[in-house]
C-alpha positions as a Markdown table, in Angstrom:
| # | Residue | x | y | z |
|---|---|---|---|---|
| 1 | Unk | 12.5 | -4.2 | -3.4 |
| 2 | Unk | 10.1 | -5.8 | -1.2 |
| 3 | Unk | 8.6 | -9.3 | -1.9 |
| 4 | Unk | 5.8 | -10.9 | 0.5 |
| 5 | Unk | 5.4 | -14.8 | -0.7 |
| 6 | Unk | 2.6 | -16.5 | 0.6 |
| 7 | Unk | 3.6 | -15.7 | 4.1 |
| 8 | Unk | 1.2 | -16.6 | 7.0 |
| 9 | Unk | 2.2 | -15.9 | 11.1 |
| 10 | Unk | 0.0 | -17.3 | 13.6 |
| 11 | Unk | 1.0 | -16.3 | 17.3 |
| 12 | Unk | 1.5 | -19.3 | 20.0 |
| 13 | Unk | -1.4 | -21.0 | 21.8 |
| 14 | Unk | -3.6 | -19.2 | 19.4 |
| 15 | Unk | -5.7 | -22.0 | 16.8 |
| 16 | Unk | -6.6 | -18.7 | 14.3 |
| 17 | Unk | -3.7 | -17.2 | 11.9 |
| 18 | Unk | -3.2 | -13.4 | 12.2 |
| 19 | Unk | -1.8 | -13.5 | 8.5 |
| 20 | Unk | -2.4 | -16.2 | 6.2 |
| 21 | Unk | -1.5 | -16.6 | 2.8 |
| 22 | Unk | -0.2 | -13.1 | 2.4 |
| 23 | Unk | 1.5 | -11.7 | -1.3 |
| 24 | Unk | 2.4 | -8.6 | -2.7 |
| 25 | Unk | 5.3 | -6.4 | -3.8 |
| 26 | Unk | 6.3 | -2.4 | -3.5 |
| 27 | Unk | 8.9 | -1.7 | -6.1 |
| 28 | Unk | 11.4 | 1.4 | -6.1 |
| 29 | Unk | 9.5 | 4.5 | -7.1 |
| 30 | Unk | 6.3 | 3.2 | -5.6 |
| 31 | Unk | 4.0 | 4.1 | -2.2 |
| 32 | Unk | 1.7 | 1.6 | -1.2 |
| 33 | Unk | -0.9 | 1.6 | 1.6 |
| 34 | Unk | -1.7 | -1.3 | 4.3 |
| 35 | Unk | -5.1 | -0.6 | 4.3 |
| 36 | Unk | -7.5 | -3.0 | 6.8 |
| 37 | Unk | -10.0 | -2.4 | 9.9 |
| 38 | Unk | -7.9 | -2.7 | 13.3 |
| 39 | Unk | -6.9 | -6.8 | 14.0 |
| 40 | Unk | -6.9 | -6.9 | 10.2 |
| 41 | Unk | -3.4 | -8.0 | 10.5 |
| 42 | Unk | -1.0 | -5.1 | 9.2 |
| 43 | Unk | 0.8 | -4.8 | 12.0 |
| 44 | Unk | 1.1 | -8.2 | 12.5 |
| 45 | Unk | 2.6 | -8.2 | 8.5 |
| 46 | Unk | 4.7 | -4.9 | 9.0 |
| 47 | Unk | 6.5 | -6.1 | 12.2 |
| 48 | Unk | 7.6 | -9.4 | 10.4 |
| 49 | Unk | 8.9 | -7.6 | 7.5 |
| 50 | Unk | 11.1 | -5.7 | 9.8 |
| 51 | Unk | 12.3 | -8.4 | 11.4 |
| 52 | Unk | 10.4 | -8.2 | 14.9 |
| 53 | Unk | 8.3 | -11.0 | 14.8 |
| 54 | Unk | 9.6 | -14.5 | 13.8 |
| 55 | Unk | 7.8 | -16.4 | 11.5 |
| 56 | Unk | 8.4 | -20.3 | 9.6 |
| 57 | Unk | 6.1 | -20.0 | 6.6 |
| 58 | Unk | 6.8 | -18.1 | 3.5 |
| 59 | Unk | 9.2 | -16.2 | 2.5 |
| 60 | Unk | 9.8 | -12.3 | 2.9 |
| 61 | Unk | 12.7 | -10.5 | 0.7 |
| 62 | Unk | 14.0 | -7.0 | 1.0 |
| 63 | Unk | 16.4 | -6.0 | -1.8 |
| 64 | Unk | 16.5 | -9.9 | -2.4 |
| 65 | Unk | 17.6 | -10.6 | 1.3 |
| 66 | Unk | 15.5 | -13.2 | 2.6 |
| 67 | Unk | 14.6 | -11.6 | 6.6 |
| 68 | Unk | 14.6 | -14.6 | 7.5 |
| 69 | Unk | 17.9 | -16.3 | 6.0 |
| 70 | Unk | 20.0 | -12.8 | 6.1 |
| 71 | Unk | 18.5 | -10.5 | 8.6 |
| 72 | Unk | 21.3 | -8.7 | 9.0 |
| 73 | Unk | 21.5 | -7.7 | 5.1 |
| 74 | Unk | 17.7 | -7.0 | 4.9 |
| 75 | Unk | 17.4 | -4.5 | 8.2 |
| 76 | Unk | 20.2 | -2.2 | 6.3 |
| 77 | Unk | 17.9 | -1.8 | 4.0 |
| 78 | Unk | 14.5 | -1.0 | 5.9 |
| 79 | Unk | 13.7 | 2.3 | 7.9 |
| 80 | Unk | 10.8 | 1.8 | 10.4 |
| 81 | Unk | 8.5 | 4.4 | 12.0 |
| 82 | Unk | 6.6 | 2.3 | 14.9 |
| 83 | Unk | 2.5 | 3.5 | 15.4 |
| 84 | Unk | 3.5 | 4.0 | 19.1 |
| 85 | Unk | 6.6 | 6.3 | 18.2 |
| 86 | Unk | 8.9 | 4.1 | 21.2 |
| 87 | Unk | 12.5 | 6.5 | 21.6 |
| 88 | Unk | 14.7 | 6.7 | 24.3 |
| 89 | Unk | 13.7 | 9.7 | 26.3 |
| 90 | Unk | 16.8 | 10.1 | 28.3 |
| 91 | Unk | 18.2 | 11.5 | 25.3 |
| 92 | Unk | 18.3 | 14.7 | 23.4 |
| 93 | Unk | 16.9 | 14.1 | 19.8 |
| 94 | Unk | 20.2 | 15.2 | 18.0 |
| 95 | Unk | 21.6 | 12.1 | 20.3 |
| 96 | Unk | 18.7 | 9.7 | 19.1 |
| 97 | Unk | 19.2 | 10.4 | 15.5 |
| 98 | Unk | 22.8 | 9.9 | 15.5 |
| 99 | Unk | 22.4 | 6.9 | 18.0 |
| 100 | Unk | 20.1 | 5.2 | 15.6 |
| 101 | Unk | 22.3 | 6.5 | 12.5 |
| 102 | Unk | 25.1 | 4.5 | 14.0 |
| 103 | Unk | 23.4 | 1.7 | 14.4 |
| 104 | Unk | 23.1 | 1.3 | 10.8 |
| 105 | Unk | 26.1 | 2.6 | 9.7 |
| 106 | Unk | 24.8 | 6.0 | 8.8 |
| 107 | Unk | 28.2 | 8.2 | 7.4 |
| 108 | Unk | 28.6 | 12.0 | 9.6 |
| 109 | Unk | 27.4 | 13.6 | 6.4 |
| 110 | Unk | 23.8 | 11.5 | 6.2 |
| 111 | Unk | 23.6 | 12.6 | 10.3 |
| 112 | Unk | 24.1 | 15.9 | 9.7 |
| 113 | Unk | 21.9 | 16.4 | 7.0 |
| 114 | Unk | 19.2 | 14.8 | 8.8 |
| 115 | Unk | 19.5 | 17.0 | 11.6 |
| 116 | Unk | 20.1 | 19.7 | 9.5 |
| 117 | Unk | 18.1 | 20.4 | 6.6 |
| 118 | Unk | 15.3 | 17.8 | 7.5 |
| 119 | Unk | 15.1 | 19.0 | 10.9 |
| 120 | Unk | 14.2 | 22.5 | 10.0 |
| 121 | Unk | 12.0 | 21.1 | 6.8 |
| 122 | Unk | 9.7 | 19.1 | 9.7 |
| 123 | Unk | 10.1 | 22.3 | 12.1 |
| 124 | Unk | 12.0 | 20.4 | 14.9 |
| 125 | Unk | 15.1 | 22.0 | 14.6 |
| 126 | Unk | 14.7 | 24.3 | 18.0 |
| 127 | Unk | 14.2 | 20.8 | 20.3 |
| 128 | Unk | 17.1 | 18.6 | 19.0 |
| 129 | Unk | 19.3 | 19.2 | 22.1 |
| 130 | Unk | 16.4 | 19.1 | 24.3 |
| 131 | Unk | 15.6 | 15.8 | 26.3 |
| 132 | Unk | 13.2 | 13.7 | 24.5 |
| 133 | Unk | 11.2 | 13.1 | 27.8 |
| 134 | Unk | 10.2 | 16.9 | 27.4 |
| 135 | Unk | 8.3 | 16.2 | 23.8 |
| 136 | Unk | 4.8 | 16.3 | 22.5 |
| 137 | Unk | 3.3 | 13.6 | 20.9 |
| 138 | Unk | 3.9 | 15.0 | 17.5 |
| 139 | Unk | 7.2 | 15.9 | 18.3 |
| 140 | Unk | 8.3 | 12.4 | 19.0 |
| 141 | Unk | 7.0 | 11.8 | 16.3 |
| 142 | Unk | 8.6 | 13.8 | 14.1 |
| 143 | Unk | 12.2 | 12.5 | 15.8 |
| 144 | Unk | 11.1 | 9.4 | 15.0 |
| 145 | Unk | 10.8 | 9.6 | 11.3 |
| 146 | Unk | 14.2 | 11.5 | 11.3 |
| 147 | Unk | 15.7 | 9.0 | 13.3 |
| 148 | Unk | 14.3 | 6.2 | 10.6 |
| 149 | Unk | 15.3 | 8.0 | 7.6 |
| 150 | Unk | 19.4 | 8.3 | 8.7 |
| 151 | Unk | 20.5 | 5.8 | 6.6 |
| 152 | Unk | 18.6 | 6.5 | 3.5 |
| 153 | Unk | 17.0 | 3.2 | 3.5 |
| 154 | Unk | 15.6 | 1.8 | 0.4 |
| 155 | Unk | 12.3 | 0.6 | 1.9 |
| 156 | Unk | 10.7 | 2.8 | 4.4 |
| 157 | Unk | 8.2 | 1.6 | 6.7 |
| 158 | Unk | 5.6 | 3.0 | 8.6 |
| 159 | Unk | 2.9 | 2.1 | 10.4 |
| 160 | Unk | -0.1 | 4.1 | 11.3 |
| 161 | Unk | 2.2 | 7.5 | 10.8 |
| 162 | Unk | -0.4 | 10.1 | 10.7 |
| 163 | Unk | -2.1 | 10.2 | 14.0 |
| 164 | Unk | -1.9 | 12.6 | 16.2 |
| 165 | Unk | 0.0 | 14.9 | 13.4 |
| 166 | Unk | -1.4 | 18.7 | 13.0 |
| 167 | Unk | -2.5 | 18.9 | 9.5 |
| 168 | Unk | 0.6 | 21.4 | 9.0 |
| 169 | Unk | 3.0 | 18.7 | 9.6 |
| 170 | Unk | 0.9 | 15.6 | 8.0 |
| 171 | Unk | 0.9 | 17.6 | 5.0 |
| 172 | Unk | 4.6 | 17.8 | 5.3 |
| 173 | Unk | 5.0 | 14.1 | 5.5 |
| 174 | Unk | 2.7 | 13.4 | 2.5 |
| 175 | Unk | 5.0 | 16.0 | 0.5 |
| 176 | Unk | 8.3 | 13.8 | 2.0 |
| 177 | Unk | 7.2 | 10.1 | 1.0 |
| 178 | Unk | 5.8 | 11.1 | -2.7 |
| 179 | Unk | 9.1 | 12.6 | -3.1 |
| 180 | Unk | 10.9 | 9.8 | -1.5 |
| 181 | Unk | 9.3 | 7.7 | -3.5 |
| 182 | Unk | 10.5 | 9.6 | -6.6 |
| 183 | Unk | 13.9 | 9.3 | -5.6 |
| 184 | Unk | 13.9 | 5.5 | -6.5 |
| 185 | Unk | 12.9 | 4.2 | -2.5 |
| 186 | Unk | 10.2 | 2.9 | -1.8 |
| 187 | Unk | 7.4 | 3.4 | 0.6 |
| 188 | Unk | 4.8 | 1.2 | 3.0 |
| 189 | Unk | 2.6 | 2.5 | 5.2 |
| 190 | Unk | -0.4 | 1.4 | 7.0 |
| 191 | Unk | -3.3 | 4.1 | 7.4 |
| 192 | Unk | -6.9 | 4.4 | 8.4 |
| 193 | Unk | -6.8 | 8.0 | 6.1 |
| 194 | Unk | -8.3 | 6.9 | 3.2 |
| 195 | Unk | -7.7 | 10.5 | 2.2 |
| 196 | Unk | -4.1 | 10.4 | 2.7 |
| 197 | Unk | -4.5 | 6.9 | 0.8 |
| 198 | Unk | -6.3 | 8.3 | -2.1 |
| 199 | Unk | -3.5 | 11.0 | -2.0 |
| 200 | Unk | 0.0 | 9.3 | -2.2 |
| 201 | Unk | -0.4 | 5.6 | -3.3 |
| 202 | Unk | -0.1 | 4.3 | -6.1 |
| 203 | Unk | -1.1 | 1.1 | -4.5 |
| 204 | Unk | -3.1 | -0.2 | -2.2 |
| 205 | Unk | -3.0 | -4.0 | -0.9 |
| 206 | Unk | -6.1 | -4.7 | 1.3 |
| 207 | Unk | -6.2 | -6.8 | 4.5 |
| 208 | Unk | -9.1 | -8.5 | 5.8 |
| 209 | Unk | -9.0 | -11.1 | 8.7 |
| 210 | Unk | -5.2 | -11.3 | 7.9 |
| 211 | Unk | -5.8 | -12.4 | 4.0 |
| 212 | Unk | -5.0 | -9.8 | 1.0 |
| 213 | Unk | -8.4 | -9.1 | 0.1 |
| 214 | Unk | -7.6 | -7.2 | -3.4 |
| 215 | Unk | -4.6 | -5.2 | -4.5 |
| 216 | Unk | -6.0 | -1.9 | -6.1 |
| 217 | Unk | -3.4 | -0.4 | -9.0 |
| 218 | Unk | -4.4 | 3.7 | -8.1 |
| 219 | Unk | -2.8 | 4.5 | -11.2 |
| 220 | Unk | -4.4 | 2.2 | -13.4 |
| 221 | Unk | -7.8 | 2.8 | -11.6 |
| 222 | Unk | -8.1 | 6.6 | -10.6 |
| 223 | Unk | -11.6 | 6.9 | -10.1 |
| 224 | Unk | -11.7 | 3.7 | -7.8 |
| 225 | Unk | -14.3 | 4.4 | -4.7 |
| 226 | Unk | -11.8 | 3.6 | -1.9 |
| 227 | Unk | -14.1 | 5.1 | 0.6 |
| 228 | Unk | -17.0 | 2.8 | -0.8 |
| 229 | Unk | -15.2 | -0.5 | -1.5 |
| 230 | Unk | -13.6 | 0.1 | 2.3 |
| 231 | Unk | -17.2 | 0.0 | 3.4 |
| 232 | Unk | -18.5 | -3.0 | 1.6 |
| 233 | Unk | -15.2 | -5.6 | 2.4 |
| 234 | Unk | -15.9 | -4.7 | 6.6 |
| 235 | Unk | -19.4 | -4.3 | 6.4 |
| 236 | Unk | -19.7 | -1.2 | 7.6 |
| 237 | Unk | -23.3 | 0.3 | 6.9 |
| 238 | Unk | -23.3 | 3.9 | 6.1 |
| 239 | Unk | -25.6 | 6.2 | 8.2 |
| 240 | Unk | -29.1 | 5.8 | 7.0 |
């Protein structure tokens, strides 16, 4: 579903790349963690695969559109939860989710289940017709990932998801993208949880100074020490 190919970005006036040489895959069925200290260069990879940041080396597919070549084809396909949760407060969320669904061609029937049944499954139900200006952090948050999810897209995207989630409602999300998954979608996400790492991936593609450092198969490898090998690529010395 998605195919990274030796892509590399490196922003303007800057000498250094912020990705350079950068392959992997995530099939259908499979959830696979961005895993990299911050300036690793997983946002830098995410926002290119969405279609945000332009690029001119490599080659990035989504359902065999090339982003590049057939953007318009390859966003259909991609849902996108942003680390900084960006919605337009000025509207109710019930208006956000639809606004978004439309934008993708989302039928009434995927619009109302979203605001529906997933809306009362993430616990949002009572604040869809109240301004968006009025949320929490975790609320947005939470109309966020509706909003993304409109369209059932076959790759969904997300970057940084858990923070600032109560543990109630990050548990809730690990449930939703394993089962996702399951459903024949498939899932990136980029996360300092090792935990939540450990929990739902089956793999894990490490980024260090914007290079793949190894791609771990979780299910091949279930007693790999993510903890430990996170450690050792960034140098981090545990406490003596």
């Amino acid at each position: 579903m998605l195919e990274v190919i030796d892509f590399s970005k490196k922003y303007r006036n800057n000498k250094n790349y912020s990705a350079r040489h950068v392959n992997f895959t995530v099939n259908a069925g499979e959830v696979v963690g961005l895993v990299g200290s911050n300036g690793a260069g997983k946002s830098t990879i995410i926002k290119s695969i969405i279609g945000v940041l332009p690029f001119s080396e490599g080659t990035i597919k989504v359902g065999g559109f090339d982003v590049t070549k057939q953007p318009e084809q390859a966003k259909r396909l991609i849902g996108y939860v942003p680390d900084d949760h960006s919605v337009y407060e000025k509207l109710t969320g019930r208006e956000y989710v639809n606004y978004i669904g439309s934008l993708y061609g989302a039928t009434k029937a995927q619009k109302k289940a979203i605001t529906g049944e997933l809306a009362e499954r993430f616990e949002i139900t009572q604040a869809l017709d109240m301004q968006i200006a009025g949320y929490s952090h975790g609320m947005r948050q939470k109309i966020c990932i509706l909003g993304s999810l409109t369209h059932a897209p076959k790759l969904w995207i997300l970057d940084e998801p858990m923070v600032g989630l109560d543990h109630q409602t990050m548990n809730l999300l690990c449930e939703f993208i394993r089962g996702y998954a399951d459903a024949e979608h498939c899932v990136l996400f980029s996360s300092h949880n090792l935990e939540v790492v450990r929990k739902n991936c089956d793999k894990v593609v490490f980024i260090r100074r914007g290079e793949v450092a190894n791609i771990v198969d979780l299910t091949a490898e279930k007693d790999f020490d993510l903890d430990g090998y996170y450690m050792e690529l960034n140098e981090v010395k545990p406490n003596a």
